[in-house]
C-alpha positions in Angstrom: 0.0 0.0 0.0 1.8 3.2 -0.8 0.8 6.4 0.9 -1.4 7.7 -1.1 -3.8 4.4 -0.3 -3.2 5.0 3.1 -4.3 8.5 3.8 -7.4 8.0 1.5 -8.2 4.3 2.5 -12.3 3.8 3.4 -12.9 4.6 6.3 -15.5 2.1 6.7 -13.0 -0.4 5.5 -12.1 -2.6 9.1 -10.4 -5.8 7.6 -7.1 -7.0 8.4 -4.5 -6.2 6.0 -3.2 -9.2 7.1 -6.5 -11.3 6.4 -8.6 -13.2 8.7 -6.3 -16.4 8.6 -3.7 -15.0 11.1 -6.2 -15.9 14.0 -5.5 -19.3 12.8 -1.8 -19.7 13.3 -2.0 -22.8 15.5 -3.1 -25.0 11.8 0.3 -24.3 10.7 3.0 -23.4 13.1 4.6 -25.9 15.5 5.0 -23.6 18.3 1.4 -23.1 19.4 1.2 -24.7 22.4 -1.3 -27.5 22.1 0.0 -28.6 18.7 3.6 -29.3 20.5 2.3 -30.7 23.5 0.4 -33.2 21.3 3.3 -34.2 18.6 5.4 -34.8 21.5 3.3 -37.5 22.7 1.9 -38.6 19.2 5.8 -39.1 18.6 6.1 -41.5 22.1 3.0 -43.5 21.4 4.2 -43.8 17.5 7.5 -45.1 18.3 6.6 -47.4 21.0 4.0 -48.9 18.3 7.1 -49.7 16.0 9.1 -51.1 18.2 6.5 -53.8 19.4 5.9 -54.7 15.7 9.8 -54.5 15.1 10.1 -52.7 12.3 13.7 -51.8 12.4 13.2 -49.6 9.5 14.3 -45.7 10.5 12.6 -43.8 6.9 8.9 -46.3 7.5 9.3 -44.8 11.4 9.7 -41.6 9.4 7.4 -41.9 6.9 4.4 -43.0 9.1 5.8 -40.1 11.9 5.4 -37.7 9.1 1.8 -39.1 8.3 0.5 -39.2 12.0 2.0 -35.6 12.3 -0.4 -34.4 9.3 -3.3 -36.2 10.6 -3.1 -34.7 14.0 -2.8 -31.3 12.6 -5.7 -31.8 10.0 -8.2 -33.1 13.0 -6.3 -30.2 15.4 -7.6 -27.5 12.4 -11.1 -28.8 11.7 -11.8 -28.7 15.4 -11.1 -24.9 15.7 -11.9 -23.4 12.6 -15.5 -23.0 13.3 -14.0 -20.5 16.5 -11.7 -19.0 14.1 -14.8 -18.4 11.3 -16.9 -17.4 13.9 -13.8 -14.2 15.0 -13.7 -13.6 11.5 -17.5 -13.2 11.3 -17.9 -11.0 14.3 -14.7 -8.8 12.7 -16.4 -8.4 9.4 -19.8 -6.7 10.8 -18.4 -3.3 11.9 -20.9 -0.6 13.3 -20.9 1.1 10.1 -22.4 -1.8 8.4 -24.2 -0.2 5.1 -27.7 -0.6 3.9 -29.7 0.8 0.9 -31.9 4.3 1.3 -33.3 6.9 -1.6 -32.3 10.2 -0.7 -34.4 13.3 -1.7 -33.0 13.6 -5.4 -34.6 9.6 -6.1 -31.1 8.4 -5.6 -30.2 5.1 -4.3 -27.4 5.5 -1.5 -25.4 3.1 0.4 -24.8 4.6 3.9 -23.7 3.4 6.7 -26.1 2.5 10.1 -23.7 4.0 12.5 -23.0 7.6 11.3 -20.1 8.2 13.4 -18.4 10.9 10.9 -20.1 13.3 8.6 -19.6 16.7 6.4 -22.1 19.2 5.7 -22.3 21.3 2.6 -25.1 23.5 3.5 -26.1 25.7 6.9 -29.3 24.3 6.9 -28.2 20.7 7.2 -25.8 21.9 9.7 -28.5 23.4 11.9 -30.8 20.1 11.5 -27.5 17.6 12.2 -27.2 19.8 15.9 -30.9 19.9 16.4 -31.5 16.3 16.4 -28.5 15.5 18.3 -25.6 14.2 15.9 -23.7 17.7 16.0 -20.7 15.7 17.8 -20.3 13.6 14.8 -19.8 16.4 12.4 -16.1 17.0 11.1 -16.8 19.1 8.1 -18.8 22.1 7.2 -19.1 25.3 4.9 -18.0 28.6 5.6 -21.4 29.6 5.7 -22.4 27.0 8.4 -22.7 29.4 11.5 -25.1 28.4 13.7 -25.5 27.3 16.1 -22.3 28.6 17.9 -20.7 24.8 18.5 -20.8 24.8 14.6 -17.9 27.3 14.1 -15.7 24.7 16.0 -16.0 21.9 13.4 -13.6 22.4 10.6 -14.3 24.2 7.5 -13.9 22.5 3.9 -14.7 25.5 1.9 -18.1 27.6 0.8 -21.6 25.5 -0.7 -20.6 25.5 -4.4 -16.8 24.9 -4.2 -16.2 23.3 -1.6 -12.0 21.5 -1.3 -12.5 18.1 -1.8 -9.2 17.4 -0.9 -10.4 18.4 2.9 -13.5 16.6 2.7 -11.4 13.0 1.7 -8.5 13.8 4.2 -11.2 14.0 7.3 -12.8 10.6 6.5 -16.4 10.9 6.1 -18.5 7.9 6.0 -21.1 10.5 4.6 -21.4 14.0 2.5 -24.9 15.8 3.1 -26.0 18.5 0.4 -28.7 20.3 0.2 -29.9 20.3 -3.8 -28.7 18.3 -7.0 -27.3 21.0 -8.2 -24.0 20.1 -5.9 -23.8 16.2 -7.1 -22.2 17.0 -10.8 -18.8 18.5 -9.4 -17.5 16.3 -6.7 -19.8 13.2 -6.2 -17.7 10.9 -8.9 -14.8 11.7 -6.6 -16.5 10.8 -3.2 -18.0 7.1 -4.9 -14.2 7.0 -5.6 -13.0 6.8 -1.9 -16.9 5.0 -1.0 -18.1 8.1 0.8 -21.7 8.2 0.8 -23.6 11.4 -1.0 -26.9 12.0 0.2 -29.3 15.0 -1.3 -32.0 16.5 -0.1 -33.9 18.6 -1.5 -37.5 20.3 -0.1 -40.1 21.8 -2.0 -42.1 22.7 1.0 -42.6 22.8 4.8 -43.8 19.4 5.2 -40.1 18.1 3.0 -38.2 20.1 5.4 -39.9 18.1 8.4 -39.5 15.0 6.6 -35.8 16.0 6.4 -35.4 16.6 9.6 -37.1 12.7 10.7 -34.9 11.4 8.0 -31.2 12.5 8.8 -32.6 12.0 12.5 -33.1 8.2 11.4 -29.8 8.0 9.6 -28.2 9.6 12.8 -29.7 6.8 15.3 -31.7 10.3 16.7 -35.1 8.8 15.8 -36.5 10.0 18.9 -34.9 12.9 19.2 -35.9 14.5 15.6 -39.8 13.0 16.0 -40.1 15.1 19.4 -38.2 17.9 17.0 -40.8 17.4 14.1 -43.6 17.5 16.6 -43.3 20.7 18.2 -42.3 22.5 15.0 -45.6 20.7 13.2 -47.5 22.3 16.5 -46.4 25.8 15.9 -46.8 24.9 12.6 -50.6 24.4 12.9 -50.9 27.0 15.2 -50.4 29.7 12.4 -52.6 27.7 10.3 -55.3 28.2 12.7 -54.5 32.0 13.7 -54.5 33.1 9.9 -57.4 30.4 8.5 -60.2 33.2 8.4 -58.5 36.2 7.0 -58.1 37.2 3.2 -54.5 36.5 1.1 -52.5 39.0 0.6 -50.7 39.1 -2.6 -46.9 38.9 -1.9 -44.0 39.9 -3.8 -40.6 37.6 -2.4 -37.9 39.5 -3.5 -34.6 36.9 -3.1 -32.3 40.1 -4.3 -32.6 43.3 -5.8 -30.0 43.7 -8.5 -30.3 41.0 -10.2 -34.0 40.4 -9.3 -34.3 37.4 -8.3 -38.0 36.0 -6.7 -39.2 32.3 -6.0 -41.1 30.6 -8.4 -43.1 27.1 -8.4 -40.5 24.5 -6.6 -39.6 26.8 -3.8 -40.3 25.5 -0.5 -41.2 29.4 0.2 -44.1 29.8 -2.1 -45.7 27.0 -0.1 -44.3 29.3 3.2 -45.9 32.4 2.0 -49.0 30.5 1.3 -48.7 29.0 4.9 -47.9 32.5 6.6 -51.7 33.3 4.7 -50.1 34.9 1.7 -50.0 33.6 -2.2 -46.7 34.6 -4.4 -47.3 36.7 -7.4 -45.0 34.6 -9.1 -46.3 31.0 -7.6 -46.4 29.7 -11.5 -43.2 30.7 -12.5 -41.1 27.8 -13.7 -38.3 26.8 -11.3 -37.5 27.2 -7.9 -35.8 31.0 -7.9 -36.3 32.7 -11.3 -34.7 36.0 -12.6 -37.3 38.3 -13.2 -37.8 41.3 -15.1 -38.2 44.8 -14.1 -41.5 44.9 -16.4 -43.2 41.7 -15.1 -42.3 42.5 -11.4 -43.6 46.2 -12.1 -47.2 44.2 -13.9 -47.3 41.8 -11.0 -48.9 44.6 -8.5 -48.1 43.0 -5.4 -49.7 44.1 -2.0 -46.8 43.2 -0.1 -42.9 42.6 -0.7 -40.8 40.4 1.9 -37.1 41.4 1.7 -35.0 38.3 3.5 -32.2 40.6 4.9 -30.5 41.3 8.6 -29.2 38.0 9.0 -25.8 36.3 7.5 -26.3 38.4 4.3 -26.2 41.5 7.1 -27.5 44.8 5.2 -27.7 43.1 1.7 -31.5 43.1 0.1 -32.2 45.3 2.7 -34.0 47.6 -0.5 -37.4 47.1 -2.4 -35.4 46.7 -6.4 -36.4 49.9 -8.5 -38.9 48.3 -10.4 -41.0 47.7 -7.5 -40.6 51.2 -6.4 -44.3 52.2 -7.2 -45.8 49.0 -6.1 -49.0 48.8 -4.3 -46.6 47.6 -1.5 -44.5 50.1 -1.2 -47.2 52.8 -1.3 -49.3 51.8 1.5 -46.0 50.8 3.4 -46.3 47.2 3.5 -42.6 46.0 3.2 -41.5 43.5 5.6 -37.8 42.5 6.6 -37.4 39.5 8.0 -34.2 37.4 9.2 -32.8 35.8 6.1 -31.5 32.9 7.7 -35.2 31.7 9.1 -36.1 31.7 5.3 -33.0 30.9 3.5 -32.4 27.5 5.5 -34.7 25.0 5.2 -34.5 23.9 8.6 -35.8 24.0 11.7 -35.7 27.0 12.2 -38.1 27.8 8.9 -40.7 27.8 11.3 -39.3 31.1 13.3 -39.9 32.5 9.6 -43.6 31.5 9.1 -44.4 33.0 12.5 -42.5 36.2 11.6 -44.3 36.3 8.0 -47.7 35.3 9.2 -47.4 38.3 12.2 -46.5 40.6 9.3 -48.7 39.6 6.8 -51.8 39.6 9.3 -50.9 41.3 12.4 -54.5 41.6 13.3 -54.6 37.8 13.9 -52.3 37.8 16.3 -53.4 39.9 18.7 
């Protein structure tokens, strides 16, 4: 093995290099104890046997020594290689034993059933890993993977779209989690290469993101832990839902950034979040999840409201309503809401903090 094998060797791989058969030395070596203690008295009974026949013959004495000899080690090795098949059996069923699951993009993924070492390439994934109680076993994550605070302790492999897969193979991941297909293209050949799992998710609304969660809870061994998660974020959830059930939809504008403009279109998880938080997005039929749009359709689509997704990681960015939305039914009667970006950029748990803060914006009059 030359070093390049053995800084990139599996991680999961936990055979021998020496293979299973040096349990068994005792089937071919003289010097293991019971296999001496027997020749020596194979080797009196033998020649004793001789003599009383009197064969004076030193090579048939020799001969039939030689024969006993390999009889006695034959029976000797049958007897303990069902022991010696049984170590090897017990060695070859590791705790990161794989089995088969579809991720989120209809892929089939071999993954291990003891996650003990995993890299995130997106903050949202980071934030659902901690939240269901597997942060301790992640040893990669993105630049952009801040929170919560024990995240900025686990070592950085790079930012979402580029990240160093040199990094990611040297810390030995059993798995890679990302959080669209868009990722796979670039790195995922590499990864299959050193048989590190890839596993996509991808939500296209509230309830995906709480399947999500359950899921990578499951894969984690946090089963518990992320259905007690699911449950209290489904309850707040429904909560809103029943707050915001009798009053009228407001038309809303979801302006990702300015300059380009950029909205969310028909397989965004936030259209179904604006239509959640008692809204409906003026550009719910546009093809794709987040379009470029044009200063002359946004100007046409007359929204009564505008959420800008600012104050958070991106800080002051997107913080203004893009020029062709200047004269907007929204910004005339003043209806233009900021809210943090990273409780609607992360389809996590903490998408729910977002509803609420959209829902209490949209319809503050429920809420009272």
């Amino acid at each position: 093995m030359n070093a390049r094998e053995k800084v990139f060797r599996p991680q999961w791989n936990s055979f021998s290099e020496k293979g299973p058969v040096a349990t068994c030395r005792f089937a071919r070596q003289e010097g293991d104890g019971i296999l001496i203690f027997k020749k020596k008295i194979w080797s009196a009974l033998t020649r004793q046997r001789f003599l009383k026949s009197g064969d004076k013959s030193p090579h048939y004495k020799d001969r039939a020594l030689a024969a006993a000899l390999q009889i006695l080690a034959l029976s000797m090795a049958m007897m303990f290689l069902p022991s010696c098949f049984k170590r090897t059996a017990s060695s070859v069923t590791p705790s990161n034993e794989l089995h088969e699951v579809t991720d989120e993009a209809g892929r089939r993924v071999m993954v291990p059933r003891k996650i003990e070492r995993a890299v995130s390439l997106a903050p949202n994934l980071t934030e659902i890993v901690f939240a269901v109680g597997a942060g301790d076993r992640l040893v990669g994550r993105t630049r952009y993977c801040d929170y919560p605070a024990e995240a900025k302790a686990v070592a950085e492999i790079g930012d979402t779209m580029t990240p160093s897969i040199e990094r990611i193979i040297a810390l030995k991941p059993q798995i890679v989690l990302i959080s669209t297909a868009s990722q796979l293209e670039v790195f995922t050949r590499q990864l299959n290469d050193q048989h590190i799992a890839v596993y996509v998710t991808n939500p296209q609304s509230l309830d995906n993101v709480f399947r999500s969660i359950q899921t990578l809870g499951d894969m984690f061994g946090e089963s518990a832990r992320a259905a007690k998660l699911v449950s209290e974020l489904t309850g707040r959830a429904d909560a809103v839902n029943s707050a915001i059930k009798e009053t009228k939809p407001v038309k809303v504008f979801y302006q990702v950034s300015g300059s380009p403009l950029y909205t969310i279109g028909r397989d965004a998880y936030l259209t179904d979040l604006v239509r959640r938080a008692g809204g409906v997005s003026v550009t719910a039929d546009v093809a794709t999840a987040f379009p470029r749009f044009s200063d002359e359709a946004a100007l046409a689509a007359r929204p009564e409201a505008i959420i800008l997704p600012t104050g958070g990681s991106m800080g002051e960015a997107n913080s203004s309503v893009a020029g062709a939305l200047k004269n907007s039914p929204a910004v005339l009667s003043n209806r233009v809401y900021k809210i943090n970006d990273d409780h609607l950029s992360r389809p996590g748990p903490r998408l729910v903090d977002g509803l609420e803060e959209m829902a209490r914006a949209l319809h503050p009059e429920a809420f009272k």
